[in-house]
Backbone and ligand atoms as CSV (ligand in chain L), in Angstrom:
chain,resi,resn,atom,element,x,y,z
A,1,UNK,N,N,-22.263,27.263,31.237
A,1,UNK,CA,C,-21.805,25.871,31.261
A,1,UNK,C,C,-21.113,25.586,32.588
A,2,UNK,N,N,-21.794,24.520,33.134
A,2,UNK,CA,C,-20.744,24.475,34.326
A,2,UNK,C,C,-19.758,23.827,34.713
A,3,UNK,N,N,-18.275,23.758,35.236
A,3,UNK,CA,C,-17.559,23.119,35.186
A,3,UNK,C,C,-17.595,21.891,34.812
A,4,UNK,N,N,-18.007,20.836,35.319
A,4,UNK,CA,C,-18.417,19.371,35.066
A,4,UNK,C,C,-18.868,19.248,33.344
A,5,UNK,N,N,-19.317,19.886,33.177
A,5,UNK,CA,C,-20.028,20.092,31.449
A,5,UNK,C,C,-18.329,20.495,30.674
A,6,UNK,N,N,-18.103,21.469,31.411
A,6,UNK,CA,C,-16.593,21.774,30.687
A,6,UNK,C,C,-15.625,20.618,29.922
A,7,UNK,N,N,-15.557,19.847,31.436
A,7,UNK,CA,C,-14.541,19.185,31.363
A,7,UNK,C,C,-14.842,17.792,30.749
A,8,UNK,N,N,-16.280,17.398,30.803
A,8,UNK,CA,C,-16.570,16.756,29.607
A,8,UNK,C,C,-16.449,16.894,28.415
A,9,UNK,N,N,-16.582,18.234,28.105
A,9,UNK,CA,C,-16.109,18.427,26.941
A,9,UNK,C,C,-15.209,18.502,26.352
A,10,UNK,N,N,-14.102,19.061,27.311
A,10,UNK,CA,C,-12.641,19.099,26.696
A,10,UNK,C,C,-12.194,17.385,27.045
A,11,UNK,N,N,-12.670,16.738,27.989
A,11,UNK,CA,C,-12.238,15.179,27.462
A,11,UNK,C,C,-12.438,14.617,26.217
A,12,UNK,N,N,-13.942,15.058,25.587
A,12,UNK,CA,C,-14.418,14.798,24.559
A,12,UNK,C,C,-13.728,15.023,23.456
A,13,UNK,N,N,-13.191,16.286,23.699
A,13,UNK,CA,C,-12.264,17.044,22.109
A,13,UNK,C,C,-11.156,16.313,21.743
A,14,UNK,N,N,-10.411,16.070,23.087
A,14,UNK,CA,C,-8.741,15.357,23.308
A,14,UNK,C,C,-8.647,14.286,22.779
A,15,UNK,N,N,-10.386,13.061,23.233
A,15,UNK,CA,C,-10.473,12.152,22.914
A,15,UNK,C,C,-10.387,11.929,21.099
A,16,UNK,N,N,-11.575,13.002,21.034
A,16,UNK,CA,C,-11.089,12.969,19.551
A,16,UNK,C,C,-10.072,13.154,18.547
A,17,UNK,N,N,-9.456,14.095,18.909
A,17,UNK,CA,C,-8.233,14.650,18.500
A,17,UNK,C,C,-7.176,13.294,18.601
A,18,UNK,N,N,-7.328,12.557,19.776
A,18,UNK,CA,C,-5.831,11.530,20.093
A,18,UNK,C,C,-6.190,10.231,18.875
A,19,UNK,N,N,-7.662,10.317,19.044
A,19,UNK,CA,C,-8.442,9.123,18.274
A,19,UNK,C,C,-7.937,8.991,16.560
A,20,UNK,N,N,-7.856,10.592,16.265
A,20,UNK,CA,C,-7.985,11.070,14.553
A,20,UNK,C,C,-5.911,10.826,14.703
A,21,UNK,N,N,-5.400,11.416,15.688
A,21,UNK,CA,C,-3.711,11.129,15.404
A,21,UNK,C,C,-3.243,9.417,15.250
A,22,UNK,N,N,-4.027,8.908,16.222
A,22,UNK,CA,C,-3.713,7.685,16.635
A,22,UNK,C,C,-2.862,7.180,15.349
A,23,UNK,N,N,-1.880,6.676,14.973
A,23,UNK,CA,C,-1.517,5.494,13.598
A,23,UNK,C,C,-2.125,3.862,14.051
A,24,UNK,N,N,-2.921,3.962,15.361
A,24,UNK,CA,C,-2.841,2.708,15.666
A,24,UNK,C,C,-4.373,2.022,15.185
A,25,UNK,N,N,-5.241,2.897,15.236
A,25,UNK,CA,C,-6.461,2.866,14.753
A,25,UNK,C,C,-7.477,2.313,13.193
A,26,UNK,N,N,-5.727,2.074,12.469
A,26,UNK,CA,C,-6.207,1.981,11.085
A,26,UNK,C,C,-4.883,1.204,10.591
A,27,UNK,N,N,-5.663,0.405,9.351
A,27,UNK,CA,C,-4.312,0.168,8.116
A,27,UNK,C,C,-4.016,1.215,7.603
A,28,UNK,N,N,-2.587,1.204,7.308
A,28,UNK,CA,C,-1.875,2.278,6.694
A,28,UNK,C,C,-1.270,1.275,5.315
A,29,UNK,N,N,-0.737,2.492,4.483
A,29,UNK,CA,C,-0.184,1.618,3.391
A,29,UNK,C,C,1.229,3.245,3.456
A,30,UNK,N,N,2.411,2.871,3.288
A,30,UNK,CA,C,3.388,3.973,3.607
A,30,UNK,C,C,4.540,3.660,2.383
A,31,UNK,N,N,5.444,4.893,2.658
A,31,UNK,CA,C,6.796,4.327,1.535
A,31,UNK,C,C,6.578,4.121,0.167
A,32,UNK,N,N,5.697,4.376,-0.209
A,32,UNK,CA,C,5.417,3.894,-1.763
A,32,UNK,C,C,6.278,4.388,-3.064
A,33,UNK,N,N,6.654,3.701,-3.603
A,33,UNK,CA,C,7.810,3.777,-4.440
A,33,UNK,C,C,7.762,3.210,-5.716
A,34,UNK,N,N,8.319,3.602,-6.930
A,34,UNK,CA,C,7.958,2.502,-8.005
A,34,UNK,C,C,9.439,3.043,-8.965
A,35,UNK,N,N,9.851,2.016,-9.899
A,35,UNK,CA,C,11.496,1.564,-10.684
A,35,UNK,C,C,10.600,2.726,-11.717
A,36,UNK,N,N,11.865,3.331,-12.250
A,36,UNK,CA,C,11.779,4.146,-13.707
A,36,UNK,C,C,11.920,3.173,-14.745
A,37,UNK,N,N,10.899,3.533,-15.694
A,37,UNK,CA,C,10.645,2.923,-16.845
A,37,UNK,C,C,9.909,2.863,-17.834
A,38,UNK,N,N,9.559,2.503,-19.273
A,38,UNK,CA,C,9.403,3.349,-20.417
A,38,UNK,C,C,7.856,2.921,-20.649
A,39,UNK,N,N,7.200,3.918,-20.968
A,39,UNK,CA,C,5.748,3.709,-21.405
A,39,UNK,C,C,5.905,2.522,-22.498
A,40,UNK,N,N,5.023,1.383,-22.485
A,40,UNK,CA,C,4.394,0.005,-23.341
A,40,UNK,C,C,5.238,-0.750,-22.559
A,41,UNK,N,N,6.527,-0.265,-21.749
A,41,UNK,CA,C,7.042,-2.082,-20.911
A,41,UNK,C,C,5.957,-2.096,-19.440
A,42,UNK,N,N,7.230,-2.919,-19.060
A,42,UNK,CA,C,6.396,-2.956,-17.588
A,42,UNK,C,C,7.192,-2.030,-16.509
A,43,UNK,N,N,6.521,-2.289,-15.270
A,43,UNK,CA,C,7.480,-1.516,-13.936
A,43,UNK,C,C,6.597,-2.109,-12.806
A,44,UNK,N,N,7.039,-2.070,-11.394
A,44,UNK,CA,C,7.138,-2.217,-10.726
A,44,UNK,C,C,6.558,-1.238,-9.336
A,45,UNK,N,N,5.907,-1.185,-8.472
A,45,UNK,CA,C,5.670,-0.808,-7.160
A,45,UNK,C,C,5.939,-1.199,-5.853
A,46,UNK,N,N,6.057,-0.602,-4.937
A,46,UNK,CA,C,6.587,-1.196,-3.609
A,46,UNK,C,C,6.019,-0.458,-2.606
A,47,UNK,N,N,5.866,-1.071,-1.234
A,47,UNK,CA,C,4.983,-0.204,-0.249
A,47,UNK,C,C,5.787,-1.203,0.804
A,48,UNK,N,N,5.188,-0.277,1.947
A,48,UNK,CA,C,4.632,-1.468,2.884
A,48,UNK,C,C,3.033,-0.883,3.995
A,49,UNK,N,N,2.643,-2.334,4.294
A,49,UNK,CA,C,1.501,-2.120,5.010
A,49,UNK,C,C,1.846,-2.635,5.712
A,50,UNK,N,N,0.887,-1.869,7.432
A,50,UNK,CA,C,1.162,-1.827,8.688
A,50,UNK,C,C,-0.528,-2.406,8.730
A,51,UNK,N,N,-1.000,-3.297,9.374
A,51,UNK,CA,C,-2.113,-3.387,10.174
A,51,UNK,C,C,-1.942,-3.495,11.679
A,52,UNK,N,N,-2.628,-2.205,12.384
A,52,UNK,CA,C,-2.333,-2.450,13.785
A,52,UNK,C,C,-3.670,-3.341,14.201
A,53,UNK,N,N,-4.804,-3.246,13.664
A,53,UNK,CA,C,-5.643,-4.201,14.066
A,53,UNK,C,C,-5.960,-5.277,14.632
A,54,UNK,N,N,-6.686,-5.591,15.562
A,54,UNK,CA,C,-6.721,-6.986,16.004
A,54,UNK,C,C,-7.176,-8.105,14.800
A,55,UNK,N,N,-8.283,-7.580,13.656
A,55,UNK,CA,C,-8.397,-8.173,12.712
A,55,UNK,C,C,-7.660,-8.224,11.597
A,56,UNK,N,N,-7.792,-9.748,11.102
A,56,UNK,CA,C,-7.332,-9.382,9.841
A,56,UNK,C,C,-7.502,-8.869,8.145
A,57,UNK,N,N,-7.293,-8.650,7.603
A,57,UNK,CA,C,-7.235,-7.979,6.461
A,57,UNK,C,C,-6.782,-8.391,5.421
A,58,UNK,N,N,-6.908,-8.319,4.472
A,58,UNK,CA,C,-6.951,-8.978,2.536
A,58,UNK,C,C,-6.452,-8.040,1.939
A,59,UNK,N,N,-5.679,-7.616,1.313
A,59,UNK,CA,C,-5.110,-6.925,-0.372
A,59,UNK,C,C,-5.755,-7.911,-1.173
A,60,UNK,N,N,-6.645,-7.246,-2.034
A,60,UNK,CA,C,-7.534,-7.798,-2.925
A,60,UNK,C,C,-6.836,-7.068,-4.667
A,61,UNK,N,N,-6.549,-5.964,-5.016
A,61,UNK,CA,C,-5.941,-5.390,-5.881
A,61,UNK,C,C,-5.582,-4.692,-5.984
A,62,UNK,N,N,-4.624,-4.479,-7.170
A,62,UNK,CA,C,-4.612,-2.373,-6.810
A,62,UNK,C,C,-4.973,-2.120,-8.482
A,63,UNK,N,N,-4.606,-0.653,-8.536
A,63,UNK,CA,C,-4.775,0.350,-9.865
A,63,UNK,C,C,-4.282,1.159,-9.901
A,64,UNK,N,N,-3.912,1.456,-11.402
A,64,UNK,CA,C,-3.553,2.753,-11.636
A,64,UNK,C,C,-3.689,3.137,-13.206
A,65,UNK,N,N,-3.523,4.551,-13.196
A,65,UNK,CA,C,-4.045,4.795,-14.912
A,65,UNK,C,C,-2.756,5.031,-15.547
A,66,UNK,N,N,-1.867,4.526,-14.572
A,66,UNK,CA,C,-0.147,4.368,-15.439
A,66,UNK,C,C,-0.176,3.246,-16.165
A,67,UNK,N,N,-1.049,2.479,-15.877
A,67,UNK,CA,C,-0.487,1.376,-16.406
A,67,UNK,C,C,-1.990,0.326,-16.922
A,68,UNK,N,N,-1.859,-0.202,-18.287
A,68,UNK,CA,C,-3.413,-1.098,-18.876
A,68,UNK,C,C,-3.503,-2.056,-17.693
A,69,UNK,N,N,-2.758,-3.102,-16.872
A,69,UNK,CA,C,-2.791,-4.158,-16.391
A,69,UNK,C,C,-1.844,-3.579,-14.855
A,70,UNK,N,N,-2.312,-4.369,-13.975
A,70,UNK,CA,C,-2.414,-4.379,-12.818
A,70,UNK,C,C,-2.573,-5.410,-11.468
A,71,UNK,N,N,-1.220,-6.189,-11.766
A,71,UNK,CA,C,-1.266,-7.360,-10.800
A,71,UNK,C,C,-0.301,-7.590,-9.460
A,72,UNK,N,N,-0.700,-8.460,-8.818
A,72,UNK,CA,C,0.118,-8.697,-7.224
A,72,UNK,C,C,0.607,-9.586,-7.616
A,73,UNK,N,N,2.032,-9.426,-7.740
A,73,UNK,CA,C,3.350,-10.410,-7.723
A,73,UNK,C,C,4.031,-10.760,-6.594
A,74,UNK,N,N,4.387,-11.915,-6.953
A,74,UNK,CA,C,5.113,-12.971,-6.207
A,74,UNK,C,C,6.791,-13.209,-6.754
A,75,UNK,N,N,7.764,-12.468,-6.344
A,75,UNK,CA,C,8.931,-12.677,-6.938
A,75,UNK,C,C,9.777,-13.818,-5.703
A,76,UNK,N,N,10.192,-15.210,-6.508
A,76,UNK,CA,C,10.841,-15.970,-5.758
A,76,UNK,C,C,11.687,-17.143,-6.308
A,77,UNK,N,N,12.563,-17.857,-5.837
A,77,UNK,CA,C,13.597,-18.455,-7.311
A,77,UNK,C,C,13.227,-19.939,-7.146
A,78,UNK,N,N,12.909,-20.498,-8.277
A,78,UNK,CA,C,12.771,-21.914,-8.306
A,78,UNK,C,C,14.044,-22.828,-7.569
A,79,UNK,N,N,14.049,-24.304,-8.140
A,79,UNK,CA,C,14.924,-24.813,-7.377
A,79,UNK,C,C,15.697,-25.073,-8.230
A,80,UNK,N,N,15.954,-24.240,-9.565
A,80,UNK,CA,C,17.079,-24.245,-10.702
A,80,UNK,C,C,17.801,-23.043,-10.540
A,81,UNK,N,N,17.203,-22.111,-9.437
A,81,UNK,CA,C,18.243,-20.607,-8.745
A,81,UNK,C,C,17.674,-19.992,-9.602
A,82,UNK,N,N,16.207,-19.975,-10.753
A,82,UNK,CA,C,15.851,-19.125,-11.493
A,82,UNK,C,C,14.996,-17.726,-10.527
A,83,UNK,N,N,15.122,-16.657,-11.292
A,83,UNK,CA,C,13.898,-15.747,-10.315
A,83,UNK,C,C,12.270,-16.016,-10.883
A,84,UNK,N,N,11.325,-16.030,-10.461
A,84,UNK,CA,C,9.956,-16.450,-10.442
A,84,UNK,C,C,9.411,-15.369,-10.175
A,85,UNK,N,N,7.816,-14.786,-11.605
A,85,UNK,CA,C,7.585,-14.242,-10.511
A,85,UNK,C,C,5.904,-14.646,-10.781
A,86,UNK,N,N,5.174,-14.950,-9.436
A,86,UNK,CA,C,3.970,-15.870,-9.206
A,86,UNK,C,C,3.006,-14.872,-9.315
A,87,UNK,N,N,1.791,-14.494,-10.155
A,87,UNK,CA,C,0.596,-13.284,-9.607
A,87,UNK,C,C,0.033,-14.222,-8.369
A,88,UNK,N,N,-0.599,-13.110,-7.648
A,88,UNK,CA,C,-0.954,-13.995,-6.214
A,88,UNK,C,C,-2.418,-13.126,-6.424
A,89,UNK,N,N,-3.397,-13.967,-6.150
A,89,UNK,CA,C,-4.860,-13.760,-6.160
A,89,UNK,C,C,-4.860,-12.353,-5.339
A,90,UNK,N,N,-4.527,-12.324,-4.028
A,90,UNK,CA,C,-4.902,-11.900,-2.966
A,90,UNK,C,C,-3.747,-11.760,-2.266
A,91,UNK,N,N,-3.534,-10.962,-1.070
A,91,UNK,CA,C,-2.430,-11.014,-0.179
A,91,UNK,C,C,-2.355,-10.760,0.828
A,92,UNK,N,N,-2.745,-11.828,1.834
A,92,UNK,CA,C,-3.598,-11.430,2.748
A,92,UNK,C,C,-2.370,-10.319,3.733
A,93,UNK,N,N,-3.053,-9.861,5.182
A,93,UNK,CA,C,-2.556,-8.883,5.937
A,93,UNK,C,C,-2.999,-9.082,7.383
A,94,UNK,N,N,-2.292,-9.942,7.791
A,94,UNK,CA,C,-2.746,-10.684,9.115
A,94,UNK,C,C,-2.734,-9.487,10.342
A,95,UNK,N,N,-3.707,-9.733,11.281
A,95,UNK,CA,C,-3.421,-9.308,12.247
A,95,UNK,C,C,-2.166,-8.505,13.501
A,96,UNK,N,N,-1.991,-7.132,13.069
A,96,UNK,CA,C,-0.758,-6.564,13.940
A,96,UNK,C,C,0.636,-6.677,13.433
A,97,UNK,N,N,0.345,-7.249,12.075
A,97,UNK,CA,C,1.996,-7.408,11.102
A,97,UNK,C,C,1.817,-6.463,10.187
A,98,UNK,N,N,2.756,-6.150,9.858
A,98,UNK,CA,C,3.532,-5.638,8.579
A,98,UNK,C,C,3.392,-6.641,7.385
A,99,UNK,N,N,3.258,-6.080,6.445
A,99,UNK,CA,C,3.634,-6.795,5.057
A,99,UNK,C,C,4.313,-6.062,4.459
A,100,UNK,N,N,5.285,-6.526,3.832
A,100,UNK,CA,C,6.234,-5.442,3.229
A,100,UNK,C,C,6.502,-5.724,1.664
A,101,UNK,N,N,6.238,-5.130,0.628
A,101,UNK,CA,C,6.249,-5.420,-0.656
A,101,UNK,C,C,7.721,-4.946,-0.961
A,102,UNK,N,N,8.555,-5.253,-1.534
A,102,UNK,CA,C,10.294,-4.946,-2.063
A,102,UNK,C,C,10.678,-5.880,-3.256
A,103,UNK,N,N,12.282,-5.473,-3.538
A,103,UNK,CA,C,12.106,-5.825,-4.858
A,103,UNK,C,C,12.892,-7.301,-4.253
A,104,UNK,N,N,12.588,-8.523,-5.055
A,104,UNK,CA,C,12.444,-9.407,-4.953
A,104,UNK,C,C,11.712,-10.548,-4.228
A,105,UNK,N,N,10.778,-9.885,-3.839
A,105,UNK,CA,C,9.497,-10.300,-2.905
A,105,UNK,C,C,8.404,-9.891,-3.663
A,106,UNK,N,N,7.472,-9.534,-2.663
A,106,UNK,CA,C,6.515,-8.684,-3.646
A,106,UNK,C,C,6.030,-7.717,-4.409
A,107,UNK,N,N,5.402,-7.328,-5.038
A,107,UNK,CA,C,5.246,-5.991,-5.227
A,107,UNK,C,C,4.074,-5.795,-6.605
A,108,UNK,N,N,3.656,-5.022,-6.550
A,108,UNK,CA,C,2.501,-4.395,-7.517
A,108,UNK,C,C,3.307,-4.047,-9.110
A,109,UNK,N,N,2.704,-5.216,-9.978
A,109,UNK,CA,C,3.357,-5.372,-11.057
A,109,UNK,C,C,2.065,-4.447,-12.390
A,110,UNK,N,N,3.176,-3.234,-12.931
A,110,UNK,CA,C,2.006,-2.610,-13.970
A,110,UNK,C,C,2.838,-2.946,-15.126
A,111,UNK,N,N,1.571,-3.437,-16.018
A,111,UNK,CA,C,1.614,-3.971,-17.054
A,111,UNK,C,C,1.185,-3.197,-18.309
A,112,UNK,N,N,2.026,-3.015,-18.984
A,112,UNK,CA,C,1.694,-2.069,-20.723
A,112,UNK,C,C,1.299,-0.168,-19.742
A,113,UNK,N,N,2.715,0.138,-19.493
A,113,UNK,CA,C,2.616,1.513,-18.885
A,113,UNK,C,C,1.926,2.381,-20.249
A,114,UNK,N,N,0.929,3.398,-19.414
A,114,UNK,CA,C,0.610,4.408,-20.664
A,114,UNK,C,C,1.027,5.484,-20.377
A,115,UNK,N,N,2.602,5.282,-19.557
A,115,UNK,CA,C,3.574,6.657,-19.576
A,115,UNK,C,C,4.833,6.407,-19.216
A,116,UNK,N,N,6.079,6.712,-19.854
A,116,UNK,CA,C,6.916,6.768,-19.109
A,116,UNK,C,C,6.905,7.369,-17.241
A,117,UNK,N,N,8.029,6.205,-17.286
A,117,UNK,CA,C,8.283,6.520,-15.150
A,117,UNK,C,C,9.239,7.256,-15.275
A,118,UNK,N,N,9.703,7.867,-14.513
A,118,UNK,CA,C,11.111,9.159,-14.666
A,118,UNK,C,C,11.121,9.310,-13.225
A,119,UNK,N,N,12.427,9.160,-12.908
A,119,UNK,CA,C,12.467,9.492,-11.231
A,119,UNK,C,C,12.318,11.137,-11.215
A,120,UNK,N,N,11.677,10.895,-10.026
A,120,UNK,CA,C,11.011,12.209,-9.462
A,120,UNK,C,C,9.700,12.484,-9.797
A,121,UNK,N,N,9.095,11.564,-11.012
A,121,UNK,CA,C,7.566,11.473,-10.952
A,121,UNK,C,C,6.767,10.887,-9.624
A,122,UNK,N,N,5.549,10.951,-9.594
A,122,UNK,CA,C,4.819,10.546,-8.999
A,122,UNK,C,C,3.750,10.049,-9.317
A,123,UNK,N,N,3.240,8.565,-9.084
A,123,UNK,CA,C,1.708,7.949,-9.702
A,123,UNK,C,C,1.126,7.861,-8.710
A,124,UNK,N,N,-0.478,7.867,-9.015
A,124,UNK,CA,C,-1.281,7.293,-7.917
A,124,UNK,C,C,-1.830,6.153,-8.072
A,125,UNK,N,N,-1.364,5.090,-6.950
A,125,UNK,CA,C,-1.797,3.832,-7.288
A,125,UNK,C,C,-2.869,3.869,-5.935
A,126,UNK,N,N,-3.971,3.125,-6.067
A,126,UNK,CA,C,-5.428,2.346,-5.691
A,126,UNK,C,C,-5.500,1.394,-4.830
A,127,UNK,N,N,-5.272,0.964,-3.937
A,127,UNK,CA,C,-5.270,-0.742,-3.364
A,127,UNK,C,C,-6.703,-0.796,-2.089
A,128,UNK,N,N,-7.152,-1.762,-2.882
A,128,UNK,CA,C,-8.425,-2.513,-2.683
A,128,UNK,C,C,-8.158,-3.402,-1.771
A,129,UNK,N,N,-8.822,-2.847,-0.117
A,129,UNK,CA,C,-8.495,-4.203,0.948
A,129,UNK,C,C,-10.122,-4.368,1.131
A,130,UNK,N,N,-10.443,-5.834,2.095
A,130,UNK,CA,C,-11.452,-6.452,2.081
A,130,UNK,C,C,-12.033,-5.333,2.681
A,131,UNK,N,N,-11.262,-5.897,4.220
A,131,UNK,CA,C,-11.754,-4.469,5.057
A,131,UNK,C,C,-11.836,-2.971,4.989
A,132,UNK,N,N,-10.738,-2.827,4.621
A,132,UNK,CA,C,-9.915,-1.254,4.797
A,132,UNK,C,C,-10.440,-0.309,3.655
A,133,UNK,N,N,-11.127,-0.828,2.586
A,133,UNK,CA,C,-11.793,-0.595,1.609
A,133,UNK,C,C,-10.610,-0.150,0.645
A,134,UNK,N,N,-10.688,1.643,0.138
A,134,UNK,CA,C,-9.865,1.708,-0.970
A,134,UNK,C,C,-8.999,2.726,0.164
A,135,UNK,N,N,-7.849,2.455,-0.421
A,135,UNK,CA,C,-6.441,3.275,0.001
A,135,UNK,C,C,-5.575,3.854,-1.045
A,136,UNK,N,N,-5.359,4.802,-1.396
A,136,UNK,CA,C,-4.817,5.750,-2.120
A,136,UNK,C,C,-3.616,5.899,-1.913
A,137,UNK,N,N,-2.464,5.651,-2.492
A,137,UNK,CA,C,-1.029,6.363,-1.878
A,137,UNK,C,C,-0.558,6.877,-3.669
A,138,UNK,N,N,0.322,7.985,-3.078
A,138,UNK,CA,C,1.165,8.506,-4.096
A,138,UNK,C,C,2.678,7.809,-4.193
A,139,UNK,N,N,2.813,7.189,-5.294
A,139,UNK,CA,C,4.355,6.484,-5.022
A,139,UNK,C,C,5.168,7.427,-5.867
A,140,UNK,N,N,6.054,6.942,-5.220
A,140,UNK,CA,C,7.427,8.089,-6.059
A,140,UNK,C,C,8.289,7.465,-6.711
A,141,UNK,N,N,8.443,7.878,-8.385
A,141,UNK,CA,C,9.517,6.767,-9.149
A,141,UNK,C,C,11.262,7.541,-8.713
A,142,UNK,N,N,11.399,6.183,-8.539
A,142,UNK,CA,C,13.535,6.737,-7.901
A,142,UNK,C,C,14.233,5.053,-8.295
A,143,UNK,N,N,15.756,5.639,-7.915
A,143,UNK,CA,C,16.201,3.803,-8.475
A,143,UNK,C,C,16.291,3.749,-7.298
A,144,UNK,N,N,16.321,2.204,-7.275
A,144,UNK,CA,C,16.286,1.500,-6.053
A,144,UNK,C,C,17.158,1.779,-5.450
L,1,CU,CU,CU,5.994,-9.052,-11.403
């Protein structure tokens, strides 16, 4: 191999290697977290997503086998100071922002748990983007 061939190649490797580290290259979904609480009520999830992308991006749903039902909430207070909380179709994930799901904002609402939450468990919840396809995170139940 001769030099020139070499050093193509080891550009090639680096390239790849910096390409596969990059965080900048992809949606991420990070932090995932969810409230302790008793199998048949409800509970709660929290994340946040990073899109470094120039495009933008959709949260379409999520899942999990913790729980029968599985919706994107909207927590926010009417103009009687009540708390609200809205299912939102979709959620979108604009271009190079953050979205941040927390408690009184948004967050991934499971409905009729088919297990108790216990801090220090862990579920795997599902989230379905337009683009980004399916994303997997492990959330961890703790109190807020
Ligand atoms: Cu909710």
């Amino acid at each position: 191999m001769s030099l020139r061939n070499r050093r193509t190649t080891l550009v090639l490797i680096l390239s790849i290697i910096l390409t596969a580290c990059s965080p900048n290259n992809a949606l991420t979904v990070e932090n995932a977290w969810g409230r302790p609480a008793v199998a048949g009520g409800t509970g709660a999830v929290f994340f946040e997503i990073n899109n470094p992308l120039t495009t933008a991006d959709t949260l379409l749903s999520a899942d999990t086998s913790a729980a029968e039902t599985v919706e994107l909430h909207m927590t926010s207070m009417n103009a009687e100071g009540n708390m609200n909380m809205t299912p939102q179709e979709n959620v979108p994930v604009p271009a190079g922002e953050e979205v941040i799901f927390e408690p009184g904002g948004l967050h991934v609402m499971l409905i009729g748990l088919t297990q108790d939450l216990n801090a220090g468990d862990t579920i795997q919840l599902t989230l379905q983007f337009e683009n980004a396809g399916e994303i997997s995170v492990e959330a961890e139940i703790r109190q807020p």
